[in-house]
N, C-alpha and C positions, 0 to 999 in steps of 0.2 A: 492868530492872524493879526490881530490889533497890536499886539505886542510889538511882532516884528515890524511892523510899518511904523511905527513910535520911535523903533530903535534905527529903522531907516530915513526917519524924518519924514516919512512919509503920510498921507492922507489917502480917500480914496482915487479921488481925482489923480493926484500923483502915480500912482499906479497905473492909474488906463493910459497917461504918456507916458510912459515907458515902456523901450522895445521890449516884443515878446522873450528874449534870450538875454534880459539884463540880468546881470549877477545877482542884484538884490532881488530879484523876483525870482531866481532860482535857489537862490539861501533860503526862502520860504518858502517854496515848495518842497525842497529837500527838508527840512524839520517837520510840513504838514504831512508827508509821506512817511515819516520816522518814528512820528507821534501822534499820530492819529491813523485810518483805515478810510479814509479819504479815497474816492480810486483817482486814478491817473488824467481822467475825462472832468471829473468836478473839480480838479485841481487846475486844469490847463482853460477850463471856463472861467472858475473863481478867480484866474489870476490874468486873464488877458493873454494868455500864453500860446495861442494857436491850435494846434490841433495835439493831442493827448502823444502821439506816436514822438513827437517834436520832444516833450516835457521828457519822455523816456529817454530820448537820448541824452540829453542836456543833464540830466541824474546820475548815468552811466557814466559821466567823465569826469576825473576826479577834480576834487574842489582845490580851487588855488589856497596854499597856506598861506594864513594869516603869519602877522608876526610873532604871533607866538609860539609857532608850530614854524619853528626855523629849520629848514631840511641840510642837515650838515653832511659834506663831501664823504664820499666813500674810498675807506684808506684802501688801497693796493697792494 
């Protein structure tokens, strides 16, 4: 958890202003759900996120690619 908010520049405080469906807060909840056993409810509390059913959907849709995960055209 600490990590990610480091690499988001983040603090605690900076986390409780931020909307419940900000990308940076769903980048870490996606990894604390990946790599940890965390359930869905301590996740969507720990992170200010609303209500747990919310965090589920927001996990379900796929993550925008970075730039280094360049999505190339599909030949014809």
């Amino acid at each position: 958890m600490q990590e990610e908010l480091r690499s988001l520049g983040w603090n605690e405080e900076g986390l409780r202003g931020r909307p419940k469906g900000h990308s940076g807060k769903v980048k870490i909840a996606r990894r604390l759900r990946q790599e940890t056993t965390m359930s869905l409810k301590w996740i969507a509390q720990r992170l200010e996120m609303g209500a747990w059913t919310y965090v589920s959907n927001l996990l379900r849709e796929q993550p925008e690619p970075s730039a280094a995960q360049e999505v190339l055209p599909l030949c014809q």
